[in-house]
C-alpha positions in Angstrom: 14.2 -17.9 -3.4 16.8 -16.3 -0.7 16.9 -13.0 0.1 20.5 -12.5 -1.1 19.3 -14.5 -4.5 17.1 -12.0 -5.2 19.1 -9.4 -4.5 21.5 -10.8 -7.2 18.5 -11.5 -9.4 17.6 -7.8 -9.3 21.4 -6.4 -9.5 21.6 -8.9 -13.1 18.6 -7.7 -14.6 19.7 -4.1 -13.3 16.2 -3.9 -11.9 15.0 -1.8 -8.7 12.2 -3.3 -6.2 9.9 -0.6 -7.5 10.8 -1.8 -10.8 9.8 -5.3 -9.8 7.2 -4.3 -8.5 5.7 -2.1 -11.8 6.5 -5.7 -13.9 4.1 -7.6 -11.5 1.8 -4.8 -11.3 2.0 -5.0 -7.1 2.1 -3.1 -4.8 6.0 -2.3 -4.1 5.8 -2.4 -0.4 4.7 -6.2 -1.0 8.7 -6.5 -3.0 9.8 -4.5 0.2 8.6 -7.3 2.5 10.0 -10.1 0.4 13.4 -8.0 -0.3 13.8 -7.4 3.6 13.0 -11.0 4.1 9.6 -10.5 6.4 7.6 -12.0 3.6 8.4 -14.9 0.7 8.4 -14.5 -2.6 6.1 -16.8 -4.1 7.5 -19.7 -6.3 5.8 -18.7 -9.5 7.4 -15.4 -9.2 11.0 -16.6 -8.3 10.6 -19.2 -11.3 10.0 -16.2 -13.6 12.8 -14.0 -12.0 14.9 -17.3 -12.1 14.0 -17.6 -15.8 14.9 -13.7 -16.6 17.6 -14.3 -14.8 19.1 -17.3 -17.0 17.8 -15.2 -20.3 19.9 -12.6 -18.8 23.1 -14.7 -17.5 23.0 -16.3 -21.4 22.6 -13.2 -23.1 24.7 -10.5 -22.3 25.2 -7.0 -24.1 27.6 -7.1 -27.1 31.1 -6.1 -25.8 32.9 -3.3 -27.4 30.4 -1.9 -29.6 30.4 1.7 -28.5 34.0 1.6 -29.5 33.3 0.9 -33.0 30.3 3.2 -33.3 32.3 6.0 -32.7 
């Protein structure tokens, strides 16, 4: 996974590194290394983001409800 694709991936599923790092239950300056590009992120994780990702890209939040909830 590219640095700039994980970056994405994280902005879509409006997640922080530290975030990232509380769902793998890692330490965050290990998602620090991969998000500054000193370290890779493992393939098993970057299918998993990629998957999250798709979930994501598929199933976005209903438009206009807060409009008629009001």
């Amino acid at each position: 996974m590219s640095l700039d694709r994980l970056r994405e991936v994280l902005a879509l599923l409006r997640w922080s590194q530290r975030g990232l790092a509380d769902a793998l239950e890692c330490d965050d300056r290990l998602v620090r290394r991969w998000a500054s590009g000193d370290g890779s992120v493992p393939p098993e994780v970057a299918a998993w983001l990629e998957a999250l990702a798709d979930a994501h890209e598929r199933n976005p939040p209903p438009a206009g409800w807060r409009r008629r909830a009001a």
